[in-house]
Biopython code that builds the backbone (N, CA, C, O; Angstrom):
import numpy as np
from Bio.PDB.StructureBuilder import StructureBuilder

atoms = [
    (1, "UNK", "N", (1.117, 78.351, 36.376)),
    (1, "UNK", "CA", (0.028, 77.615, 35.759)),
    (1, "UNK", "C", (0.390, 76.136, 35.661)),
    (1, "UNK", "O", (1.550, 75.739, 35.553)),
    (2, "UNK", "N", (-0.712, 75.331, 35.706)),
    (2, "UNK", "CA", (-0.398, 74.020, 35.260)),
    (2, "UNK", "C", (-0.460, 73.392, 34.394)),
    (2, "UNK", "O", (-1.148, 73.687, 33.417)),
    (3, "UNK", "N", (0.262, 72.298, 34.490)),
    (3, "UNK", "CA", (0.428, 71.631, 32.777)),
    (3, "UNK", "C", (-0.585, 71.084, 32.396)),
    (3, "UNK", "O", (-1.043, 70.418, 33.324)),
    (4, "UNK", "N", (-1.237, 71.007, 31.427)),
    (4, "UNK", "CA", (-2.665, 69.962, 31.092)),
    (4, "UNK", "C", (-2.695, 69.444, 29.600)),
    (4, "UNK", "O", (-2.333, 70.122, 28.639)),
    (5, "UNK", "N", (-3.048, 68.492, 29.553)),
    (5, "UNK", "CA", (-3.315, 68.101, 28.158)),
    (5, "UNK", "C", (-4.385, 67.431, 27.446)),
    (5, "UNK", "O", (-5.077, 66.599, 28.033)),
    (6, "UNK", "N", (-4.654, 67.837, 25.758)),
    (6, "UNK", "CA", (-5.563, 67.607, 25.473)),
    (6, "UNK", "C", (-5.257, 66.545, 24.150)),
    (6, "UNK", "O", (-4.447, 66.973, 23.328)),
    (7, "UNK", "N", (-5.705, 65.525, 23.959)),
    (7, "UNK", "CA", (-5.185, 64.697, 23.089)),
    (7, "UNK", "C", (-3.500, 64.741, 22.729)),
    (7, "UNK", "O", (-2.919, 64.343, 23.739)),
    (8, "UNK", "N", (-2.776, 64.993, 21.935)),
    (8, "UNK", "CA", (-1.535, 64.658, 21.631)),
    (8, "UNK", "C", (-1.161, 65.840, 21.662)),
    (8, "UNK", "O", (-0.269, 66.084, 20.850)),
    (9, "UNK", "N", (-1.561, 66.853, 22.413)),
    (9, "UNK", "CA", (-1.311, 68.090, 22.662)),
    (9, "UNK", "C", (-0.937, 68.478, 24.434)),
    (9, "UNK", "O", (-1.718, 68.226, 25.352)),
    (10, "UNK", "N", (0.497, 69.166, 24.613)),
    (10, "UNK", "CA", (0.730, 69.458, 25.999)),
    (10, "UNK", "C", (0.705, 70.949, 25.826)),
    (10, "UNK", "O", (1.014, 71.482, 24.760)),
    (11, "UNK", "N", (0.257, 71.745, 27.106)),
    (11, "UNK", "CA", (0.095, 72.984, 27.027)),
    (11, "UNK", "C", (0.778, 73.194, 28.080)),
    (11, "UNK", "O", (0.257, 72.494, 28.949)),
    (12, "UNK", "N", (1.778, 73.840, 28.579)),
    (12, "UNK", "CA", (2.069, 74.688, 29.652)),
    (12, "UNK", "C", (2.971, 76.387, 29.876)),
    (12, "UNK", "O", (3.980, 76.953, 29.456)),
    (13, "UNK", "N", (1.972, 76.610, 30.683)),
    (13, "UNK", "CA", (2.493, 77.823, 31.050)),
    (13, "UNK", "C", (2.479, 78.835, 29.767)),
    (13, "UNK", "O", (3.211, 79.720, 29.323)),
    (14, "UNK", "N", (1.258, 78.224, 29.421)),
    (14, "UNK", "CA", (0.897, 79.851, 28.120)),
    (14, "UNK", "C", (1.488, 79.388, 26.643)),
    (14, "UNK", "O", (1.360, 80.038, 25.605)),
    (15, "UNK", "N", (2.264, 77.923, 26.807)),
    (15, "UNK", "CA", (3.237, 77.894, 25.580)),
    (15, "UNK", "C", (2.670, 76.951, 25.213)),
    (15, "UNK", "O", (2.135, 76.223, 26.049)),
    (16, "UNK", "N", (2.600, 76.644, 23.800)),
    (16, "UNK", "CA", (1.644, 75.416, 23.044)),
    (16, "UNK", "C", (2.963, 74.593, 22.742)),
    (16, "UNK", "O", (3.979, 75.257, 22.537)),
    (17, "UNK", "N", (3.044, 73.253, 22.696)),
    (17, "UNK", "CA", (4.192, 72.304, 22.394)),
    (17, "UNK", "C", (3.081, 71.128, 21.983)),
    (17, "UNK", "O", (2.295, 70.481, 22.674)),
    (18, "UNK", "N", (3.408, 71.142, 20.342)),
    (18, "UNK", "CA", (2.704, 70.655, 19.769)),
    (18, "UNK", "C", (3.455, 69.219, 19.315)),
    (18, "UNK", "O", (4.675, 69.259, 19.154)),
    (19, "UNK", "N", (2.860, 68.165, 19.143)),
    (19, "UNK", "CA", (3.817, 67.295, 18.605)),
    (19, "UNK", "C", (3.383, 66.558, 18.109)),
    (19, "UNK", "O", (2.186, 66.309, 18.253)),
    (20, "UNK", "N", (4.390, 65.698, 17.084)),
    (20, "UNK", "CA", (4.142, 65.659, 15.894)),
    (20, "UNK", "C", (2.774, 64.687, 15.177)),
    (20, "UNK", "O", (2.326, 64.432, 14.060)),
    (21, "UNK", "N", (2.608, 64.504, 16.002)),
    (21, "UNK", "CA", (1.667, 63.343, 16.035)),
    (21, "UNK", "C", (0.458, 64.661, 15.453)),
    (21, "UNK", "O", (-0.321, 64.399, 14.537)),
    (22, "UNK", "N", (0.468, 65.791, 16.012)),
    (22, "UNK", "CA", (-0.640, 66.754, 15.577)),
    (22, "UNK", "C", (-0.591, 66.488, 13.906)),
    (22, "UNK", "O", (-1.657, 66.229, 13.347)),
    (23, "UNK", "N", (0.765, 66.559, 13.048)),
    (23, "UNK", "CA", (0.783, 66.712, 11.747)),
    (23, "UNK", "C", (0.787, 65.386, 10.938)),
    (23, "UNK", "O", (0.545, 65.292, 9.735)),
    (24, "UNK", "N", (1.044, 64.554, 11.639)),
    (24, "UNK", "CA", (0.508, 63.006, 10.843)),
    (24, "UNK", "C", (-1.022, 63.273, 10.606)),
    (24, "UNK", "O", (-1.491, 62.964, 9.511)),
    (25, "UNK", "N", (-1.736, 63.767, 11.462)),
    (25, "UNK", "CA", (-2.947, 63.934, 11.379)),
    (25, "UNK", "C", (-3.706, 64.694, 9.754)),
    (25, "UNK", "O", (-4.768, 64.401, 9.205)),
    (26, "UNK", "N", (-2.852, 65.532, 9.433)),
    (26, "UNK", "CA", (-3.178, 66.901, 8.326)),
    (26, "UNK", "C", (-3.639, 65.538, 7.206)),
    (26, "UNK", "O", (-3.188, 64.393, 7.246)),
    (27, "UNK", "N", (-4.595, 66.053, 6.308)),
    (27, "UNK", "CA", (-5.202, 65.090, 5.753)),
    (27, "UNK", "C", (-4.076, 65.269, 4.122)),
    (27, "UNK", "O", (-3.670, 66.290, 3.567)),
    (28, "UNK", "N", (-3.857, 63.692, 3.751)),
    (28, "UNK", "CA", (-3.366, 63.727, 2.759)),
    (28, "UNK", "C", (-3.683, 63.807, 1.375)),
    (28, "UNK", "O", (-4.687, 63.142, 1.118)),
    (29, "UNK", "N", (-3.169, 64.403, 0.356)),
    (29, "UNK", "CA", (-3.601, 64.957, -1.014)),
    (29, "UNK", "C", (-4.352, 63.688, -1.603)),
    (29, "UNK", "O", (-3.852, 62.563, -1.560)),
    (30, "UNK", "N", (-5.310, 63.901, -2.029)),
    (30, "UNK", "CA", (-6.242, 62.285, -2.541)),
    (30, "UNK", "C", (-5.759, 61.975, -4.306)),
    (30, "UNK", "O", (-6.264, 61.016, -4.890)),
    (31, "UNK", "N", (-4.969, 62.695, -4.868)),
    (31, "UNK", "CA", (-4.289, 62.836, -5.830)),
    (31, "UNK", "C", (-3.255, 61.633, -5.946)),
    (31, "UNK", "O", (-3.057, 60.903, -6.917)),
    (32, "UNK", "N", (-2.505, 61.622, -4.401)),
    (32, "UNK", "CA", (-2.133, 60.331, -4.355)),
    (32, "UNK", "C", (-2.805, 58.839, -4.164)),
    (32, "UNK", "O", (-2.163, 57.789, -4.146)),
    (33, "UNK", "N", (-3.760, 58.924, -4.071)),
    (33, "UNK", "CA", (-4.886, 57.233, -4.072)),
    (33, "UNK", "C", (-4.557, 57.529, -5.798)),
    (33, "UNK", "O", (-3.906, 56.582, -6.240)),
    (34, "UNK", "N", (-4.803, 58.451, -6.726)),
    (34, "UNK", "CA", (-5.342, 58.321, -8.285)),
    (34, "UNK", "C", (-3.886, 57.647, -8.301)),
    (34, "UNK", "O", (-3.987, 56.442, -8.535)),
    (35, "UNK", "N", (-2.808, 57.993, -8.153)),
    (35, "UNK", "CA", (-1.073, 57.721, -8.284)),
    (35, "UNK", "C", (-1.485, 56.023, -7.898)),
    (35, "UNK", "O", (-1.530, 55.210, -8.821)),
    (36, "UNK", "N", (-1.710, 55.685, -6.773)),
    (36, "UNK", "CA", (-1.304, 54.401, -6.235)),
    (36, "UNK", "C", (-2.624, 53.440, -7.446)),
    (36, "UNK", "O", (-2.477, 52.367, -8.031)),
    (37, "UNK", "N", (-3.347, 54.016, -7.436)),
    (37, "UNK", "CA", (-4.522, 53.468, -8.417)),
    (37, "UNK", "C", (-3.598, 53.391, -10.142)),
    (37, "UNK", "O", (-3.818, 52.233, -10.498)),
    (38, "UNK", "N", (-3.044, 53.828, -10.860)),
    (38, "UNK", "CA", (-2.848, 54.042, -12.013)),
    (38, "UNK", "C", (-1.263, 53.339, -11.981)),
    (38, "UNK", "O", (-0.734, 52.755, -12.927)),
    (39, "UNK", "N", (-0.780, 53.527, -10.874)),
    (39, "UNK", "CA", (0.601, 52.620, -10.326)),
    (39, "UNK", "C", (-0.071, 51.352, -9.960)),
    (39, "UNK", "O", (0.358, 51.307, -8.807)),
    (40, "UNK", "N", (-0.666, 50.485, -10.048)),
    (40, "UNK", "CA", (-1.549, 49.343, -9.522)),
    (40, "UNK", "C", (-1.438, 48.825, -10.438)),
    (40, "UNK", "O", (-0.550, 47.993, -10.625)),
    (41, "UNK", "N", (-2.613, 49.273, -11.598)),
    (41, "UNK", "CA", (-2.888, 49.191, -12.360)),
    (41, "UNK", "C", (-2.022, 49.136, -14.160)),
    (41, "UNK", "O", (-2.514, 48.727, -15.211)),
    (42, "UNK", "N", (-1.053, 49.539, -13.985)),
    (42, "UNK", "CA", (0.078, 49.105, -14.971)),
    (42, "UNK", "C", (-0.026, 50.435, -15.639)),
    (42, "UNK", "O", (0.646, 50.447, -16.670)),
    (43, "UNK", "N", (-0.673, 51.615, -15.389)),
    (43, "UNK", "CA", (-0.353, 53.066, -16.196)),
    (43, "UNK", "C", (0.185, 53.880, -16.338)),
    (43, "UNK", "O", (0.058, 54.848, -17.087)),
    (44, "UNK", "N", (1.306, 53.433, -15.188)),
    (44, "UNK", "CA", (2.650, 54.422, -14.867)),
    (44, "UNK", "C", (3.756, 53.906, -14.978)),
    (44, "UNK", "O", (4.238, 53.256, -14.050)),
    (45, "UNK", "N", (4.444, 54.105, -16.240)),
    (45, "UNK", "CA", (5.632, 53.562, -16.635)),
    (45, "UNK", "C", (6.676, 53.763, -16.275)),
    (45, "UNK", "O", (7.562, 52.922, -16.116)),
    (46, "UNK", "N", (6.775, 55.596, -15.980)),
    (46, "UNK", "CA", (7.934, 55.666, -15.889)),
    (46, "UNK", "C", (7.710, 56.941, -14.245)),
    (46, "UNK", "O", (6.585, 57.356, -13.966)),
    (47, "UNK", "N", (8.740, 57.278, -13.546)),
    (47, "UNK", "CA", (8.911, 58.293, -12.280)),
    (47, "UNK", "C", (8.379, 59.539, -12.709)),
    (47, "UNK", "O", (7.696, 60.267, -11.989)),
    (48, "UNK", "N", (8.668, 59.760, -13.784)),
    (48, "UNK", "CA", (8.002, 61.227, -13.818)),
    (48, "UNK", "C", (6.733, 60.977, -14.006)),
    (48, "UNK", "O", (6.089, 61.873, -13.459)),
    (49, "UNK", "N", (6.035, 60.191, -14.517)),
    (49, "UNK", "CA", (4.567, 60.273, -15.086)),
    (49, "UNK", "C", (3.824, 60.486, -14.072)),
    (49, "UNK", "O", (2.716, 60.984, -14.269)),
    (50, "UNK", "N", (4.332, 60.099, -12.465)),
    (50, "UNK", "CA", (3.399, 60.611, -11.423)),
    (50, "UNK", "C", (3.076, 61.882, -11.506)),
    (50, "UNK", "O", (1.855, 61.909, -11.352)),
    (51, "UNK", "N", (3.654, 63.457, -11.734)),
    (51, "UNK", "CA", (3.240, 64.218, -11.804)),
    (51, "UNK", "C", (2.769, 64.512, -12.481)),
    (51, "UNK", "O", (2.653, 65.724, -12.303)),
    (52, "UNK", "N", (1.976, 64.050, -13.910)),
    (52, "UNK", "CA", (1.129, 64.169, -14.746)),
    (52, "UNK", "C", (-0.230, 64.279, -14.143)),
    (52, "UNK", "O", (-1.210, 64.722, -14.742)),
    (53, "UNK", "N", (-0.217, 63.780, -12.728)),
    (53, "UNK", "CA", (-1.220, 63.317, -11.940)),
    (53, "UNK", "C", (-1.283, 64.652, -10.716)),
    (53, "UNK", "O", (-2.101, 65.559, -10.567)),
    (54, "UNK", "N", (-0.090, 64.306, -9.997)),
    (54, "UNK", "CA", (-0.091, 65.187, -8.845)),
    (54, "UNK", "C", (1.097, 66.099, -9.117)),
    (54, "UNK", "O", (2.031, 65.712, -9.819)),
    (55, "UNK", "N", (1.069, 67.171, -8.627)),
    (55, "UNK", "CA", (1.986, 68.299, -8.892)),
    (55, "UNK", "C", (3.141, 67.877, -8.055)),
    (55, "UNK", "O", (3.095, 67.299, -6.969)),
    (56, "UNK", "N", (4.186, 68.258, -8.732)),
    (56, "UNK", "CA", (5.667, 68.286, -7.575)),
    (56, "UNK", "C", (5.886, 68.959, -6.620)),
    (56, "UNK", "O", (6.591, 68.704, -5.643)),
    (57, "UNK", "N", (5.156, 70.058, -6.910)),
    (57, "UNK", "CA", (5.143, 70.977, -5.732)),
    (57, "UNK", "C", (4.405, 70.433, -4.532)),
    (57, "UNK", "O", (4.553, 70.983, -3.440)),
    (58, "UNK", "N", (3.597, 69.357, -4.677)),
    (58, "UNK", "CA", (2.499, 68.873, -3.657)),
    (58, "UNK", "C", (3.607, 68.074, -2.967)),
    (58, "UNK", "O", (3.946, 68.237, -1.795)),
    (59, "UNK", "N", (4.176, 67.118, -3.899)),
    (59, "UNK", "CA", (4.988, 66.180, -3.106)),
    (59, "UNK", "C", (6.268, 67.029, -2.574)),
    (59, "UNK", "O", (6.465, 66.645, -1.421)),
    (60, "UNK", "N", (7.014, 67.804, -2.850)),
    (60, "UNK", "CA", (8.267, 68.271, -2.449)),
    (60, "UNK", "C", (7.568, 68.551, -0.777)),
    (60, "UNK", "O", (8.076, 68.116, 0.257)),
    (61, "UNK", "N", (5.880, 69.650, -0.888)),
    (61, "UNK", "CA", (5.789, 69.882, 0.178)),
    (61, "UNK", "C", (5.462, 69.006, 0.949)),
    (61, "UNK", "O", (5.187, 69.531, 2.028)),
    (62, "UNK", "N", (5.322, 67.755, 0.985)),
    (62, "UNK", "CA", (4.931, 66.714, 1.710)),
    (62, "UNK", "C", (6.078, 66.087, 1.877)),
    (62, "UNK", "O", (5.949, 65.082, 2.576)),
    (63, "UNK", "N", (6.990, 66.259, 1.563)),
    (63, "UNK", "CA", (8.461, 65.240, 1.628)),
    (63, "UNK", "C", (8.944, 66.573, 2.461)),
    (63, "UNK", "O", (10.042, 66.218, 2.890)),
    (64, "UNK", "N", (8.716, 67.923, 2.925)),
    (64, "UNK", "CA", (9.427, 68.902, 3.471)),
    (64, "UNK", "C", (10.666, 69.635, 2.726)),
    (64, "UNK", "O", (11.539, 70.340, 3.230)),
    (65, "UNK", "N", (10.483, 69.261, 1.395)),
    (65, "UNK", "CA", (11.567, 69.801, 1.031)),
    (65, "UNK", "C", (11.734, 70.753, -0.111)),
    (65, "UNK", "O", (10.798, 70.676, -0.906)),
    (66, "UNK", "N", (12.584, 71.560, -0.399)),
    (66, "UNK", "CA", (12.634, 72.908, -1.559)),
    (66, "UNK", "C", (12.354, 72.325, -2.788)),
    (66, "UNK", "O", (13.132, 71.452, -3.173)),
    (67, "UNK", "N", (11.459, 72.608, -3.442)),
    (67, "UNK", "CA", (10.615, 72.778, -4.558)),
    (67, "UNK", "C", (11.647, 72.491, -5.597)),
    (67, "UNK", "O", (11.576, 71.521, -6.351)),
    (68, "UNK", "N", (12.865, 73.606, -5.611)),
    (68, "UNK", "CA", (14.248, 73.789, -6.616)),
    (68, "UNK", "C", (14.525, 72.381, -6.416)),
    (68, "UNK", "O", (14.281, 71.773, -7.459)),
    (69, "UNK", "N", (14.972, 71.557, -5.416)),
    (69, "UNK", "CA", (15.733, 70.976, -5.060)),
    (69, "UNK", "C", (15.039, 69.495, -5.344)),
    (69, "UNK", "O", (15.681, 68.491, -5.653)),
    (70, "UNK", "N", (13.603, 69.557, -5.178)),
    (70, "UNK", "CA", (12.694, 68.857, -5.703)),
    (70, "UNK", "C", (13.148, 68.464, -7.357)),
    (70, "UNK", "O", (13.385, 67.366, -7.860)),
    (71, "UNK", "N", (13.156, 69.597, -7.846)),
    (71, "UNK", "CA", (12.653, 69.391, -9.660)),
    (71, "UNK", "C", (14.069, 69.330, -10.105)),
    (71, "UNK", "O", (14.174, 69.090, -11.308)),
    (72, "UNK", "N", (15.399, 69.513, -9.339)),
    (72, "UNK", "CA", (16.651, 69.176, -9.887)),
    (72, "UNK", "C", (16.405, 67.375, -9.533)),
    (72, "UNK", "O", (16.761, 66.541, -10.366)),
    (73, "UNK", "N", (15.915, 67.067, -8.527)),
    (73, "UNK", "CA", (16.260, 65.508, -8.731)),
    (73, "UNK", "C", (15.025, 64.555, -9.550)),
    (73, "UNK", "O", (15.043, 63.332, -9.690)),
    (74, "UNK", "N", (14.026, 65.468, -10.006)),
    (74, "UNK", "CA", (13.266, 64.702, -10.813)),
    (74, "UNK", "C", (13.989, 64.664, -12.010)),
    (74, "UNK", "O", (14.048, 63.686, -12.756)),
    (75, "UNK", "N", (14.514, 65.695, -12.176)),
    (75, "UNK", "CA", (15.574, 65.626, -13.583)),
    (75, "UNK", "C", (16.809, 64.877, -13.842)),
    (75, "UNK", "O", (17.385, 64.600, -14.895)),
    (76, "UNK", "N", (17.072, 64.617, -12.600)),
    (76, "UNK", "CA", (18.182, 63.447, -11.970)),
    (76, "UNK", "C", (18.181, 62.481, -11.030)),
    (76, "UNK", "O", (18.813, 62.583, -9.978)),
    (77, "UNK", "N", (17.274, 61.208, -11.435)),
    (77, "UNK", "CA", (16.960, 60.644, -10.554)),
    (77, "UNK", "C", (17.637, 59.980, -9.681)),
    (77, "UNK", "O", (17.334, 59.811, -8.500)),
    (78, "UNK", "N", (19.111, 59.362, -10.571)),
    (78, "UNK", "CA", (19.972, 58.887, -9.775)),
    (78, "UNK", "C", (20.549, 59.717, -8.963)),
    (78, "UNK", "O", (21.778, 59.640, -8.944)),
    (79, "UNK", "N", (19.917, 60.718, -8.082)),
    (79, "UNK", "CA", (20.877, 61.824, -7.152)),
    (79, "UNK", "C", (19.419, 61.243, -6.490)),
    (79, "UNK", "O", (18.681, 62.142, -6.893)),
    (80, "UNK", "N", (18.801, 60.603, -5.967)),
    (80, "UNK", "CA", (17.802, 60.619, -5.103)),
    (80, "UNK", "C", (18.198, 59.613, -4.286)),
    (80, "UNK", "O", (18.858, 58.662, -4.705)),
    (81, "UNK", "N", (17.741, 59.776, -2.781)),
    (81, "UNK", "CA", (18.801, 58.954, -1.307)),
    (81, "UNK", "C", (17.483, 58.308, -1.232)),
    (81, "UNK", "O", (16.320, 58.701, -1.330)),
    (82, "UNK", "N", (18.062, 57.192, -1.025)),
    (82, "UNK", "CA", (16.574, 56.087, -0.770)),
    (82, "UNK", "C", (15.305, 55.941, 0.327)),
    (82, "UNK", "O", (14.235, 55.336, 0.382)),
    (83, "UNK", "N", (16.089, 56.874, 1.173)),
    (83, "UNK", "CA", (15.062, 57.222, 2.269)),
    (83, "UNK", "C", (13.619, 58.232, 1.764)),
    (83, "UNK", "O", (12.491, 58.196, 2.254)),
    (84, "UNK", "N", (14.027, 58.928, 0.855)),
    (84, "UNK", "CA", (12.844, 59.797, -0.039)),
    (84, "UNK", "C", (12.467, 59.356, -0.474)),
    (84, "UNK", "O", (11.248, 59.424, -0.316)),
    (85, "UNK", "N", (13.024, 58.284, -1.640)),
    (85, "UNK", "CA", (12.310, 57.566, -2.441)),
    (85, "UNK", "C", (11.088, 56.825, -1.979)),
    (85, "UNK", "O", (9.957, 56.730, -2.455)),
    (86, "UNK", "N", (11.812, 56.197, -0.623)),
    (86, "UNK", "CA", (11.059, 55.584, 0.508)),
    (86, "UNK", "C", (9.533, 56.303, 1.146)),
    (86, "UNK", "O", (8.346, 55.984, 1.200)),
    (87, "UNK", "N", (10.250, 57.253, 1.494)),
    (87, "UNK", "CA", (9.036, 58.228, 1.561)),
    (87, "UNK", "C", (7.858, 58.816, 0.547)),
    (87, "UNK", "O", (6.714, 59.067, 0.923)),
    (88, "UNK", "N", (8.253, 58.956, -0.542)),
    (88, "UNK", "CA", (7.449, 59.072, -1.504)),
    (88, "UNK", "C", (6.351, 57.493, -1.881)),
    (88, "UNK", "O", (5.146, 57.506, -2.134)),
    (89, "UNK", "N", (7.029, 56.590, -1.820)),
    (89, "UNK", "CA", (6.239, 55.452, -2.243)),
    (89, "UNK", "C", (5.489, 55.323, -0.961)),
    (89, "UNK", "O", (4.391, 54.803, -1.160)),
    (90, "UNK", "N", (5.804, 55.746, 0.815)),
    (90, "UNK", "CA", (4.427, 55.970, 1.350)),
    (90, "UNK", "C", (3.738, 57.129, 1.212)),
    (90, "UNK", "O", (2.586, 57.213, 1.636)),
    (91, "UNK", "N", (4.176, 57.854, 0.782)),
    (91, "UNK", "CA", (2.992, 58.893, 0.503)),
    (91, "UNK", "C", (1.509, 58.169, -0.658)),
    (91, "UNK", "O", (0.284, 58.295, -0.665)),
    (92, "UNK", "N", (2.550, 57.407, -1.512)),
    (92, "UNK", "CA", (1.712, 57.213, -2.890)),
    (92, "UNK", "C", (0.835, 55.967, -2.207)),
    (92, "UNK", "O", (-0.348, 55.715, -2.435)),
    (93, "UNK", "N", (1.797, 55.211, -1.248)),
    (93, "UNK", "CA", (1.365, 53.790, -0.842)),
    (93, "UNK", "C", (0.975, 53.051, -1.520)),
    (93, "UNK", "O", (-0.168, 52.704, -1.818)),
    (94, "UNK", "N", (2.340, 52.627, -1.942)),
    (94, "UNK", "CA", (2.975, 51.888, -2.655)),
    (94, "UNK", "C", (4.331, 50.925, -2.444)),
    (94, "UNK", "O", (5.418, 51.430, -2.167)),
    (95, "UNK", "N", (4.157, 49.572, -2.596)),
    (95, "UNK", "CA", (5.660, 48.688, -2.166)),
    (95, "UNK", "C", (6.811, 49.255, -2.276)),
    (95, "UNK", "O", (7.129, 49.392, -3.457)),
    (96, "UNK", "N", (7.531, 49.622, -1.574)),
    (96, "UNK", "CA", (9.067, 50.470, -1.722)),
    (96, "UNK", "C", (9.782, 49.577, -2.711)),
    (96, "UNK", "O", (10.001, 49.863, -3.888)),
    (97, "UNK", "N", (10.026, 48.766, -2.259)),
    (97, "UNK", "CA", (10.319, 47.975, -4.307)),
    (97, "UNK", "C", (9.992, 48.271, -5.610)),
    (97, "UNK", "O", (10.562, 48.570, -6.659)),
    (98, "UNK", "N", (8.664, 48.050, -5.105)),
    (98, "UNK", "CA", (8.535, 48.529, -6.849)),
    (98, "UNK", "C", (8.341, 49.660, -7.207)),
    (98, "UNK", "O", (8.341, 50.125, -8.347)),
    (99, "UNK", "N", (8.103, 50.322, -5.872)),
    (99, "UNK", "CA", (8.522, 51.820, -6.660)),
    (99, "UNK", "C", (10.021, 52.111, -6.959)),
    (99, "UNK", "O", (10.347, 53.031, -7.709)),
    (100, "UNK", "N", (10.934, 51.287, -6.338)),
    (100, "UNK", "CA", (12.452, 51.662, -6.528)),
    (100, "UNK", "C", (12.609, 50.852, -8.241)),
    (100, "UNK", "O", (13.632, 50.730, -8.915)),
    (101, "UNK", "N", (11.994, 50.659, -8.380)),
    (101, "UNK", "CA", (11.911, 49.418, -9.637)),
    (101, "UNK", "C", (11.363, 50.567, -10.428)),
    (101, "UNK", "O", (11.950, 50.779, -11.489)),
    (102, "UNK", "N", (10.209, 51.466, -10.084)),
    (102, "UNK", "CA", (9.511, 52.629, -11.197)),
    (102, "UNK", "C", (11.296, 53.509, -11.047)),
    (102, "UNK", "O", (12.068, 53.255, -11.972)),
    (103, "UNK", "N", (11.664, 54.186, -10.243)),
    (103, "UNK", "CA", (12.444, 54.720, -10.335)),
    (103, "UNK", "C", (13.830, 54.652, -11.151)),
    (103, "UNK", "O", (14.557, 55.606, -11.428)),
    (104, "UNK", "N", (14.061, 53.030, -11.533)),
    (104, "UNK", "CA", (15.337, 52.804, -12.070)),
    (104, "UNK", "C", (15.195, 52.264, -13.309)),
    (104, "UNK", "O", (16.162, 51.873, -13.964)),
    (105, "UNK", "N", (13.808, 52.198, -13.770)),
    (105, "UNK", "CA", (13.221, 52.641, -15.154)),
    (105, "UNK", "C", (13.357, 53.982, -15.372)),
    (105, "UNK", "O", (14.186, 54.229, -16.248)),
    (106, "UNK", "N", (12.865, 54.875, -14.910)),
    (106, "UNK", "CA", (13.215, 56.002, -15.160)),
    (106, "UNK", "C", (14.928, 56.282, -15.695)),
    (106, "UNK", "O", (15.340, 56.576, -16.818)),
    (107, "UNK", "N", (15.396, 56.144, -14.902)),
    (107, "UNK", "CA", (17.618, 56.287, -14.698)),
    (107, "UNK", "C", (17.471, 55.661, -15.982)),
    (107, "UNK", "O", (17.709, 56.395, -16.941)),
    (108, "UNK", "N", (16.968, 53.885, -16.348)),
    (108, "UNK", "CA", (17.408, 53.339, -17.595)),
    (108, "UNK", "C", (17.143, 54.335, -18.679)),
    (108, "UNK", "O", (18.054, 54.473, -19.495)),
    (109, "UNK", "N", (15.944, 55.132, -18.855)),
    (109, "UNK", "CA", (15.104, 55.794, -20.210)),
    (109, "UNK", "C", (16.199, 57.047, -20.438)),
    (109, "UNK", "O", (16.700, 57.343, -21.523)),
    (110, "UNK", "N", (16.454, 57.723, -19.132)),
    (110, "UNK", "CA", (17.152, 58.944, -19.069)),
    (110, "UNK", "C", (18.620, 58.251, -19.829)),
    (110, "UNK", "O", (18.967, 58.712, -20.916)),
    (111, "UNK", "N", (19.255, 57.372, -19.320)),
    (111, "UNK", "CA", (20.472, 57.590, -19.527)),
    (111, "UNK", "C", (20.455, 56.490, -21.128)),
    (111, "UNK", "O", (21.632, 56.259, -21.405)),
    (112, "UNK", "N", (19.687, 55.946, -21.957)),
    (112, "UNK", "CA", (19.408, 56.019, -23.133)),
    (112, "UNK", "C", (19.213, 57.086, -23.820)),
    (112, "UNK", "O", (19.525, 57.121, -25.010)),
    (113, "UNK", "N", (18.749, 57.975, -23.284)),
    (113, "UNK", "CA", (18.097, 59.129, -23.972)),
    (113, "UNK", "C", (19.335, 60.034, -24.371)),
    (113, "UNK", "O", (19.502, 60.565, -25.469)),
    (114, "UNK", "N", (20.302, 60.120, -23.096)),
    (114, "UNK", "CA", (21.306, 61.033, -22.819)),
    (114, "UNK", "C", (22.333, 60.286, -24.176)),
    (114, "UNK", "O", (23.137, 60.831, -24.931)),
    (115, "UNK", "N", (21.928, 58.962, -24.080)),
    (115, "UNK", "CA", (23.477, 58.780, -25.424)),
    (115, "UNK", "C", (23.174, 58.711, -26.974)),
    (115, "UNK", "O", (23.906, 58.466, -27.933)),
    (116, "UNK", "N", (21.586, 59.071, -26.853)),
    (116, "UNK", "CA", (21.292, 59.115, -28.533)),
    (116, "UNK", "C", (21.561, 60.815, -28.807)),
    (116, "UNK", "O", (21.599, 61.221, -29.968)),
    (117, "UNK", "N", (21.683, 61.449, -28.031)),
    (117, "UNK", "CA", (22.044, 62.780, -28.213)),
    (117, "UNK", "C", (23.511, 62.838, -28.676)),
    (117, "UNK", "O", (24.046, 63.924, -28.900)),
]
sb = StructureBuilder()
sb.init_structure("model")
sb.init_model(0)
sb.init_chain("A")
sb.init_seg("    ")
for serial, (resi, resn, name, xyz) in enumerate(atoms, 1):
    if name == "N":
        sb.init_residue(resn, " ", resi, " ")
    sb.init_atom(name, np.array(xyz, "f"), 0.0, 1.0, " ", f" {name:<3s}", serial, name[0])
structure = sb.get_structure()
């Protein structure tokens, strides 16, 4: 059989080889416009308050990654590699600055919090 293709899609020989360009496509959670809207807007103080909004589970699955592994580093933010972080502030689309700036508000509150205990 021959090879043929249909938009960002190659087909040959019975086998679908899809790429990735198919999944940029998947439409994104609109939960994140309310995030980048309320992050704009001065209503999100701190890293966690995004999920007050959108579930973690939405973002872990949009970042590709385990849910567990997700909600251990919301609980620890300073264990988060900047390339996620990165990724998360385009998901939210949002300046990677200042979201690294929401994020290390967060670390400041946590690790206040941790020494009045």
């Amino acid at each position: 059989m021959a090879d043929f293709a249909i938009g960002n899609n190659t087909f040959q020989n019975q086998h679908t080889i899809i790429s990735s360009a198919y999944f940029s496509v998947m439409a994104k959670d609109k939960r994140y416009t309310n995030v980048k809207n309320l992050f704009s807007a001065g209503h999100i103080k701190a890293f966690r308050e995004i999920f007050d909004v959108i579930p973690k589970s939405v973002v872990a699955r949009d970042l590709g990654m385990n849910n567990v592994r997700f909600t251990k580093l919301i609980k620890n933010v300073d264990r988060f590699v900047v390339k996620d972080v990165n990724r998360i502030a385009k998901l939210v689309g949002v300046d990677e600055q200042e979201f690294m700036i929401l994020l290390m508000k967060q670390h400041v509150a946590d690790k206040a919090s941790k020494r009045r205990k």
